[in-house]
C-alpha positions in Angstrom: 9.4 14.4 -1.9 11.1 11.2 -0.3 12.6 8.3 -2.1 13.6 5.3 -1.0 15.5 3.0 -3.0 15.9 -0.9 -1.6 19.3 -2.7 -3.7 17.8 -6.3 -2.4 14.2 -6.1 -3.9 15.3 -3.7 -6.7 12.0 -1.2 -5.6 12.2 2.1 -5.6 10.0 4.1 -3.8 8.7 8.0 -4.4 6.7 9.5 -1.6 5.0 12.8 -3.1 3.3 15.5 -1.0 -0.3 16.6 -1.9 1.2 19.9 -3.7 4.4 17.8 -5.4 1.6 15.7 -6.8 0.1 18.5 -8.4 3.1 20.4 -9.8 3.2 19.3 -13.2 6.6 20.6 -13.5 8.0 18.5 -10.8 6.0 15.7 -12.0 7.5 15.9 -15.4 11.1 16.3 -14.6 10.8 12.6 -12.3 10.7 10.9 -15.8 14.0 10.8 -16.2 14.8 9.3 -12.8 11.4 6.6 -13.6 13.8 5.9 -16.9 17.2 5.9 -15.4 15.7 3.1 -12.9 13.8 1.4 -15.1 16.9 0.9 -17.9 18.7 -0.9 -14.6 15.4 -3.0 -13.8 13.7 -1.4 -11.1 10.4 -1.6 -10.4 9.6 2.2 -9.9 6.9 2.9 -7.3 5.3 6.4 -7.0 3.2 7.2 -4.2 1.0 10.2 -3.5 -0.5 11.7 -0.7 -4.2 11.1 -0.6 -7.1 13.7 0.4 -8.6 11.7 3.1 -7.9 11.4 6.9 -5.5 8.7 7.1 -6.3 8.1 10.9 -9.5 6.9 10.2 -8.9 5.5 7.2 -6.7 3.2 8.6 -9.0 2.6 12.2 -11.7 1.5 9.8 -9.8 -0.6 7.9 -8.1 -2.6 11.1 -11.7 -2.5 12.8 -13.0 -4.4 9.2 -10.2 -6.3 9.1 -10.7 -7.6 13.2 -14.4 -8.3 12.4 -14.1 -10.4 9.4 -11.2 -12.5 11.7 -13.7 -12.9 14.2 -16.4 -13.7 12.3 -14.1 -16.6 10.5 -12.7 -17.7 13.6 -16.5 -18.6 14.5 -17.3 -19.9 11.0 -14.3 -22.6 11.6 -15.7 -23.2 15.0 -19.2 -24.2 13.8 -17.8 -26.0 11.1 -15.5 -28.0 13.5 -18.4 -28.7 16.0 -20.4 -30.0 12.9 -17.6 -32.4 11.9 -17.3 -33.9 15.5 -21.3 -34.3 15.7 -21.4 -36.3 12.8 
């Protein structure tokens, strides 16, 4: 388990491992640490690790996000060209 606590933005930030996430016991005994922030106005963020590849999760995802750019980029283009031709 990580945690991360940013003072500024008043976020704090739980990083759980694939067998923290499933320990019920651990899980339970956070709650008082989700309460202790909370009663000082936190916003209590608890992340858990996830049972895909992350590599290509995230190559597919900036590939997507690429092509859609791209294929804007041209959309504004035509659109511009039609503007001028008119």
């Amino acid at each position: 388990m990580r945690m991360t606590v940013n003072e500024e933005s008043k976020i704090v930030g739980i990083w759980l491992t694939n067998a923290e996430k499933n320990d019920a016991e651990l899980r339970e005994s956070l709650k008082p640490l989700y309460k202790q922030y909370h009663d000082q106005k936190y916003l209590v963020a608890v992340y858990m690790s996830g049972e895909q590849d992350l590599y290509e999760n995230t190559r597919d995802l900036l590939l997507y996000n690429r092509r859609r750019s791209a294929e804007k980029e041209v959309q504004a283009e035509k659109a511009a060209g039609m503007t001028m031709q008119m």
